[in-house]
Backbone as numpy.savetxt, mean C-alpha at the origin, in Angstrom:
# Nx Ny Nz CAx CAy CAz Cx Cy Cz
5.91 12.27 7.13 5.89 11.59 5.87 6.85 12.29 4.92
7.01 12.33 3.62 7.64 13.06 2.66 8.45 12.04 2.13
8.82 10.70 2.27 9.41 9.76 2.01 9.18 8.16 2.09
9.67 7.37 1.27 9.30 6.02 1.28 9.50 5.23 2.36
8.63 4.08 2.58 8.71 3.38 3.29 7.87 1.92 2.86
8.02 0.77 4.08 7.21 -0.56 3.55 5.91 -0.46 3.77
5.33 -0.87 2.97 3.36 -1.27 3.69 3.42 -2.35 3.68
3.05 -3.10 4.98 2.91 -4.46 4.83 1.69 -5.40 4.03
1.76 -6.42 3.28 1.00 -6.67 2.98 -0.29 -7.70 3.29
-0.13 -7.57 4.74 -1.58 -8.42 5.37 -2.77 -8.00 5.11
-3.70 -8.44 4.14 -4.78 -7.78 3.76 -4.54 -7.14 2.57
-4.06 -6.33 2.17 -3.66 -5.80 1.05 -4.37 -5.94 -0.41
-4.68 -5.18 -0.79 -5.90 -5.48 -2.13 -6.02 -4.59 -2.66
-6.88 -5.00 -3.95 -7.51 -3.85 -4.98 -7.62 -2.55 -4.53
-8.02 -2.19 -3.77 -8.69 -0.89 -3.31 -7.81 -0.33 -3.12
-6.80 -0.93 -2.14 -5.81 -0.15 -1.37 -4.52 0.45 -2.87
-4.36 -0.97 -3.54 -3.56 -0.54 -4.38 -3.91 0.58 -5.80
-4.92 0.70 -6.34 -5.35 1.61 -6.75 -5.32 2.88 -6.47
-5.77 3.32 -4.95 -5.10 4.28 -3.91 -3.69 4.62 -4.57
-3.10 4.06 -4.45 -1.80 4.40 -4.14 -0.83 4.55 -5.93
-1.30 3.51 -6.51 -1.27 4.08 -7.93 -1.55 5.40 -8.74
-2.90 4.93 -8.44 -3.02 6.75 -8.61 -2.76 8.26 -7.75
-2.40 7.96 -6.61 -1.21 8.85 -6.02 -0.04 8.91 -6.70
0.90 8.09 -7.38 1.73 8.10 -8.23 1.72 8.77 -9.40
0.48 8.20 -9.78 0.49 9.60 -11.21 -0.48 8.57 -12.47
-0.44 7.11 -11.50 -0.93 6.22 -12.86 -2.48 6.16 -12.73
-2.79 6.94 -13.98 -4.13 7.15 -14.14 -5.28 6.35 -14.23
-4.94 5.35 -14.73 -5.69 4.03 -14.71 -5.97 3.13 -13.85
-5.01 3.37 -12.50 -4.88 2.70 -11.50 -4.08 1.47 -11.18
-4.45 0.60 -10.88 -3.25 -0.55 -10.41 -3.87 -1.99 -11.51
-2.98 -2.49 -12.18 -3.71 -3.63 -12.86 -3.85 -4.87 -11.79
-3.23 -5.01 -11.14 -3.44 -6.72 -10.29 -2.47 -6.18 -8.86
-3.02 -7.06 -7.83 -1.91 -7.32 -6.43 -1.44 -8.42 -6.66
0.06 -8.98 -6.94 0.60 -10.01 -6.83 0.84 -10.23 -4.62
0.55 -11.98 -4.77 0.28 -12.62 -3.42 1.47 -12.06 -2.33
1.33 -12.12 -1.15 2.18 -12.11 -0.42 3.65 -12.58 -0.22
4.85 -12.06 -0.19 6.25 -12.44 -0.31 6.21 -12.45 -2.09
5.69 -11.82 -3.08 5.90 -12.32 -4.21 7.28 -11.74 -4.59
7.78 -10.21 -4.14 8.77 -10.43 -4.36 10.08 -10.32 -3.75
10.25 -11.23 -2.42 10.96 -12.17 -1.29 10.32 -11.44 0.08
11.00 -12.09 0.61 10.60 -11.50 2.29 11.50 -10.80 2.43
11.13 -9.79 3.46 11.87 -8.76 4.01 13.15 -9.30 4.74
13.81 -8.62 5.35 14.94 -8.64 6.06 13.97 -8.69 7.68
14.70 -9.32 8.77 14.01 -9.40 10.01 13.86 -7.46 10.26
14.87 -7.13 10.22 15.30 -5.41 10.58 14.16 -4.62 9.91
13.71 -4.98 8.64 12.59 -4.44 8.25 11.46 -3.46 8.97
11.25 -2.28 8.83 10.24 -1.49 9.51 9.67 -1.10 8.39
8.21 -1.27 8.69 6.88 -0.96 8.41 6.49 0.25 8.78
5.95 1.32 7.90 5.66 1.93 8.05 4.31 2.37 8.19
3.65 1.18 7.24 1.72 1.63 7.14 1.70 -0.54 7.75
0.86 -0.22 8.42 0.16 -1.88 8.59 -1.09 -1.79 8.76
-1.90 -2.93 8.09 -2.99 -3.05 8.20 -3.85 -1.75 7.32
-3.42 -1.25 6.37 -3.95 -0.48 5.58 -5.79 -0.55 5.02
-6.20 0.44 5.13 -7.54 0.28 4.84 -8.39 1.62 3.89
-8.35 1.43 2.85 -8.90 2.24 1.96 -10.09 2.08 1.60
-10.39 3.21 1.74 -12.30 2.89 0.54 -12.34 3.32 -0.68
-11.65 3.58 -1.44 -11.38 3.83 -2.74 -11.77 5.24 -3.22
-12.09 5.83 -2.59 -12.37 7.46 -2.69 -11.27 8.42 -2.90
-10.11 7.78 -2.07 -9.48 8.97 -1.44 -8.42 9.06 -2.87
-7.64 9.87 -2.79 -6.90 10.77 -3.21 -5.11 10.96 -3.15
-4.80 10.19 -1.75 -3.80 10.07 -1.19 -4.13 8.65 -0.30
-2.61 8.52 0.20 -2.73 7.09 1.13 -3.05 7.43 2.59
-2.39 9.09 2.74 -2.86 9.74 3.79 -4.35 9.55 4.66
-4.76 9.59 3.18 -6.50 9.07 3.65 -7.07 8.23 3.87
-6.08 7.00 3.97 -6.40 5.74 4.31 -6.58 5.85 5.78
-7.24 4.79 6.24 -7.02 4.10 7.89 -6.27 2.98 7.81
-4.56 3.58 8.53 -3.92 1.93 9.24 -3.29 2.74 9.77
-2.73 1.50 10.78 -2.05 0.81 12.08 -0.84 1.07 11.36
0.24 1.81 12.15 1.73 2.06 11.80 2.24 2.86 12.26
């Protein structure tokens, strides 16, 4: 890890994004998930790095999530 990459967004939600907000630094957490492709589709070449992401809202990092990637 140590660098960016895509999370896909199948499933993708509140929980997860909050996670990851506040890994960033934003204290308040995430205000909304805008829908799938909201902003375009990927390129076919596209690699994913986290899929199927699964958070319980505890954690601290995304590290501490469970997904497929």
């Amino acid at each position: 890890l140590g660098h960016w990459g895509q999370v896909c967004d199948d499933g993708f939600g509140m929980i997860n994004a909050e996670v990851i907000c506040k890994e960033l630094g934003f204290e308040l957490g995430a205000l909304e998930v805008r829908p799938g492709g909201f902003f375009g589709n990927m390129e076919e070449s596209t690699i994913f790095m986290v899929d199927q992401l699964k958070c319980r809202g505890n954690e601290s990092s995304l590290r501490e999530c469970d997904f497929n990637g």
